[in-house]
C-alpha positions in Angstrom: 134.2 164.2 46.1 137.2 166.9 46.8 139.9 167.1 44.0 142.1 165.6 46.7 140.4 163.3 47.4 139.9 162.0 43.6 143.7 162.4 43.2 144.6 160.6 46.1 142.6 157.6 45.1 143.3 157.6 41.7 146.9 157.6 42.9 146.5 154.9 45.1 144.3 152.4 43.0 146.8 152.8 39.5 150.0 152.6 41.6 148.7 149.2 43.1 147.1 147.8 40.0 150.4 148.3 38.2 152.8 147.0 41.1 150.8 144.0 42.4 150.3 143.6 38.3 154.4 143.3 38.2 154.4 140.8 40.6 151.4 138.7 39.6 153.1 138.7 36.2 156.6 137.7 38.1 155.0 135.0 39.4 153.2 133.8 36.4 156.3 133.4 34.4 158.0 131.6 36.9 160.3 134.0 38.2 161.9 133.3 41.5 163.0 134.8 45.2 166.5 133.9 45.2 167.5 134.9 41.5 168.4 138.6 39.7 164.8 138.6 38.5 163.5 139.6 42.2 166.3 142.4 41.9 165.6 143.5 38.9 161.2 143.3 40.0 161.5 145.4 43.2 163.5 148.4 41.1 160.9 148.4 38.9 158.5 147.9 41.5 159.9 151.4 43.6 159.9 153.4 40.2 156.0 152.8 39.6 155.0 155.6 42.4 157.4 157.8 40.5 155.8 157.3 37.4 151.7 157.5 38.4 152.6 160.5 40.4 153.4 162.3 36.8 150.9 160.5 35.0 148.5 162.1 37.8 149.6 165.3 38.0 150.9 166.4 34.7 149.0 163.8 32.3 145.3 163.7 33.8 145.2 166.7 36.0 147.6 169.3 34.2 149.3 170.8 37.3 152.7 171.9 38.3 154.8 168.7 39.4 158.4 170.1 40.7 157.0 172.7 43.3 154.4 170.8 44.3 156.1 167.5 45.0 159.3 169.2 46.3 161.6 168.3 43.7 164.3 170.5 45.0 168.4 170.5 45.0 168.7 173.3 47.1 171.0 172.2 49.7 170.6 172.5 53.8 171.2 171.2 57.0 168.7 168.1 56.4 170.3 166.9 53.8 173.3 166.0 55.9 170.6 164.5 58.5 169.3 162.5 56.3 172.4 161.1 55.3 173.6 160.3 58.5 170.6 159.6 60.7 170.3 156.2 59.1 173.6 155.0 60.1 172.8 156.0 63.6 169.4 154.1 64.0 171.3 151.6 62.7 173.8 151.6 65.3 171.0 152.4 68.0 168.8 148.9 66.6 172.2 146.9 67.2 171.9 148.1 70.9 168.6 147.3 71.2 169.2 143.8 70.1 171.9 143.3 72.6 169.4 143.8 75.2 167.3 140.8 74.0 168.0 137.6 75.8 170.4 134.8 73.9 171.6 138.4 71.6 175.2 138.3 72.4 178.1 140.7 71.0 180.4 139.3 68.1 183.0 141.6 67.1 185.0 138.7 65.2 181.3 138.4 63.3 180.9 135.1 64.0 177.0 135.3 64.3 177.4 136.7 60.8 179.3 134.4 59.4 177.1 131.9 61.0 174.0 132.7 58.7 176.4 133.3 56.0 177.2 129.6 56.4 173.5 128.4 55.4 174.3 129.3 52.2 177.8 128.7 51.2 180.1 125.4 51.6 182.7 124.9 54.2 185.6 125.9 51.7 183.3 129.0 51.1 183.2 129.6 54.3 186.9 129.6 55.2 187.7 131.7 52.5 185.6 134.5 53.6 186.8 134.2 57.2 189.9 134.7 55.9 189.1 137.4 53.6 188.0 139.5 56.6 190.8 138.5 59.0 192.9 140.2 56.4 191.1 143.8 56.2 193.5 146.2 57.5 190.1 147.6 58.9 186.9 145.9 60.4 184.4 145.0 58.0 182.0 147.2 59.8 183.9 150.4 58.7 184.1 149.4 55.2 180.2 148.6 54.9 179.5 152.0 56.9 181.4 153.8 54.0 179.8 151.9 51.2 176.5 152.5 53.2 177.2 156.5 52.7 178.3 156.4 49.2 175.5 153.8 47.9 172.5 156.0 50.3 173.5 158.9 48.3 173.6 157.9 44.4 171.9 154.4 43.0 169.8 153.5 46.3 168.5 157.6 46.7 167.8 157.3 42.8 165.8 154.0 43.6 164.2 155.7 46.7 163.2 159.0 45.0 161.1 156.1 42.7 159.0 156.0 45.7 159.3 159.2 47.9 158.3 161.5 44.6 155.0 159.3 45.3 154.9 159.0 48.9 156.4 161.9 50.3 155.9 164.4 47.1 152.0 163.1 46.1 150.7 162.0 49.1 152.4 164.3 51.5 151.0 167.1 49.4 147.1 165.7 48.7 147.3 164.9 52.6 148.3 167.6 54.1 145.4 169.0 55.3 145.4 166.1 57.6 148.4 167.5 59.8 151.8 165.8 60.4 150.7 162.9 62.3 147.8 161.7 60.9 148.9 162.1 57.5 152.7 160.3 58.2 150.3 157.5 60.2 147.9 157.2 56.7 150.6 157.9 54.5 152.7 154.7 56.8 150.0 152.5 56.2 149.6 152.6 52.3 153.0 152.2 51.9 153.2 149.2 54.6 150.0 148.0 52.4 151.7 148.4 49.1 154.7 146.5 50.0 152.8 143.0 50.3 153.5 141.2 47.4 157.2 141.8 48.1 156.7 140.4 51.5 154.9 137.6 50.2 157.5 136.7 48.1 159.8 136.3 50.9 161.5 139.6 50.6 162.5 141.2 54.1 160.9 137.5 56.2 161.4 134.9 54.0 160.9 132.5 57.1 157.5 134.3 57.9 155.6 136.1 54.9 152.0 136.0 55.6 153.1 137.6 59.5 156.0 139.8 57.4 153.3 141.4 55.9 151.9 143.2 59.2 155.3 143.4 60.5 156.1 145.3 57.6 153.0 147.9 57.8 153.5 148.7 61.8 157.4 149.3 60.5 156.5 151.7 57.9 154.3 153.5 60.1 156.7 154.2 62.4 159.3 155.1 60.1 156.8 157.7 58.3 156.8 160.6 60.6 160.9 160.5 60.2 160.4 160.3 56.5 158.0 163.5 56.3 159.3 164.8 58.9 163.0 165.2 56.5 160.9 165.9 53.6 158.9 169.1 54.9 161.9 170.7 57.2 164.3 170.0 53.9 161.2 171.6 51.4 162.6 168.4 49.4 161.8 165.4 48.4 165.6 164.7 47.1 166.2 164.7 51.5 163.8 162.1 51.6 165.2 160.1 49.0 168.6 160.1 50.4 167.1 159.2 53.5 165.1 156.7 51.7 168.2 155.3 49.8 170.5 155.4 53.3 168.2 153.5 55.2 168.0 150.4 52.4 171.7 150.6 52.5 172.4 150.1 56.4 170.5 147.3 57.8 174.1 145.3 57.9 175.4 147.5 60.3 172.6 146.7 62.4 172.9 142.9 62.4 177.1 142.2 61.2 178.4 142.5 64.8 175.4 140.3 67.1 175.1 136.8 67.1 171.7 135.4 67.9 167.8 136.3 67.1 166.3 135.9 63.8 163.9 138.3 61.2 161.3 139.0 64.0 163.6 139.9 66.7 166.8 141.5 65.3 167.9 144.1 62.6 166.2 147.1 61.0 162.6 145.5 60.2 162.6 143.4 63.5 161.2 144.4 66.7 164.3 145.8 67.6 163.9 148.4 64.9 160.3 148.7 66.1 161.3 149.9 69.5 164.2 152.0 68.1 161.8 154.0 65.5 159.1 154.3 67.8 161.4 156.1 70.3 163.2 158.1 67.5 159.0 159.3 66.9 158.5 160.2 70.7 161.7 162.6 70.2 160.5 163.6 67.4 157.6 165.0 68.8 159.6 166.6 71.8 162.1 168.5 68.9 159.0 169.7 67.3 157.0 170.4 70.0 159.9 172.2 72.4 162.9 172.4 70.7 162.9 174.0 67.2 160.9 177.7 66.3 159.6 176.4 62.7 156.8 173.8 63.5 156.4 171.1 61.1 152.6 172.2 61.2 153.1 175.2 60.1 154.8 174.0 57.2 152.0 171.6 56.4 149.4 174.3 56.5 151.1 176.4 54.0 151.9 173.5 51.8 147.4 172.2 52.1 146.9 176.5 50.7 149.0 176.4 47.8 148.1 175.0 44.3 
C-alpha cells in the first residue's frame, strides 16, 4: 500500500469516527435539531477535518503542512472570485427556480414571509412585514452585504475547518488522480461525510434519508468549482472564502420566489443542481479553451512535490 494511499485512508476513517462520534454522542444526550446545540455541533463538526489533517500530517507522518496544504495569504485575482462567484450562483439558482412550474416572482417577499409564518404568530408576523416595509433598501441588498462580510471572516474561518481537509489533504494525496476524478472522489467523501447532519434534519428536514443522496450529487457538483479556486489561487484560504460565501448566500437564492420546497428550490435543491452542473460544463470550456495555465498542469506539479 502507497503512502498516499495509507494517508488518505487514515484520513478518511479518523475524520469520520470522530464526526459521526459527535453526533452519535449529540444524539445520546438528547440534544436537538431546532436548538443552539445543532449550531454549536455542526462548527465543531466542520473543524474536525482541520484538525485530523494536522494530526496526519505533522503528528503521525512528520511532513510539512503549510506548503503542502496551501495555506497561503498571498493575495490574487481568485480571491476576489471566490468572494463573489457565490453571490452570482446564487442569483443564477433564483432564475432557475423561476422557470419551474407554480415558482412565481415575489419581490414584496411574500413567499418568504410565507414560510417564515410556520414558525412565528400572527403578531410576529406583522411585525416583521412591517420591519421590512420600513428598510430604506430591499432586504435583498442588505442580506447580499451581510453575505460578503460574513463569507469573508466567521463563515471562511468555519469553512477553512473543512477545506484545510478537503481541499489542502485530499486535494494533495489525490492528485495524481487529475482534476476531475479527484474533485468527483474528493465530491463524494465530503457528500458521504455530511450524513449524520442530514439525518438530523439539517439542509431537508422534511426528507432526511433522500437529503442524504441529494446532498452527495450536490457536493459533487460543487467540487470541481471548489478545487478548481483552490489550485488556480495556490490557496486553500480562496477556498475557504469560497467555502464560507457559499454557506452565507442560499437567502438570496430563495428570499424573492414564492413556491417550491427543499427538493425543488434554493442552493441544495435541484435548481442548484442544474445551476452547478452548468457552472462545471463552463468550467471545463475555461480550462480547456480559454485560460494558458491548465488546471492539470497545476495538479501534476502539486502529485511531484513532497
Amino acid at each position: 500500500m502507497s503512502l498516499r494511499v495509507k494517508k488518505t485512508l487514515l484520513f478518511i476513517l479518523l475524520t469520520f469516527f470522530v464526526d459521526w462520534t459527535l453526533v452519535f454522542l449529540y444524539i445520546t444526550l438528547g440534544g436537538k435539531v431546532d436548538s443552539l446545540g445543532i449550531v454549536l455541533l455542526a462548527s465543531l463538526y466542520m473543524f474536525v477535518p482541520m484538525v485530523v489533517t494536522i494530526i496526519v500530517q505533522k503528528s503521525i507522518f512528520k511532513q510539512p503542512l503549510a506548503g503542502p496544504m496551501g495555506i497561503s495569504f498571498k493575495f490574487n485575482p481568485w480571491f476576489f472570485v471566490a468572494w463573489f462567484l457565490p453571490p452570482i450562483i446564487a442569483f443564477a439558482v433564483m432564475a432557475v427556480s423561476l422557470l419551474m412550474p407554480g415558482i412565481t416572482f415575489s419581490p414584496d417577499m411574500s413567499g418568504f414571509i410565507d414560510q417564515m409564518a410556520a414558525s412565528l404568530t400572527p403578531d410576529q408576523v406583522a411585525q416583521v412585514k412591517e420591519q421590512l416595509a420600513s428598510m430604506p433598501v430591499h432586504p435583498i441588498w442588505l442580506v447580499l452585504v451581510l453575505a460578503l462580510i460574513s463569507g469573508t471572516t466567521i463563515n471562511a474561518i468555519l469553512g477553512f475547518g473543512e477545506e484545510l481537509g478537503w481541499r489542502g489533504f485530499l486535494q494533495k494525496e489525490l492528485s495524481i488522480m487529475g482534476f476531475w476524478k479527484s474533485s468527483a472522489l474528493i465530491g463524494f467523501i465530503w457528500g458521504v461525510w455530511h450524513a449524520p447532519l442530514i439525518l438530523l434534519g439539517l439542509n431537508y428536514p422534511q426528507n432526511p434519508q433522500l437529503g442524504v443522496l441529494l446532498m452527495i450529487v450536490w457536493t459533487m457538483l460543487m467540487a470541481p468549482l471548489f478545487s478548481y479556486i483552490r489550485l488556480k489561487s495556490r490557496s486553500v484560504i480562496a477556498a475557504s472564502i469560497f467555502h464560507g460565501t457559499i454557506n452565507a448566500v442560499p437567502g438570496l437564492a430563495v428570499i424573492l420566489i414564492s413556491g417550491g420546497n427543499e427538493l425543488t428550490v434554493g442552493l441544495t435543491g435541484l435548481a442548484g443542481g442544474i445551476v452547478f452542473a452548468l457552472a462545471d460544463i463552463l468550467l471545463f470550456i475555461y480550462d480547456r479553451f480559454v485560460t494558458r495555465e491548465k488546471v492539470g498542469t497545476i495538479l501534476r506539479q502539486m502529485s511531484t512535490e513532497p
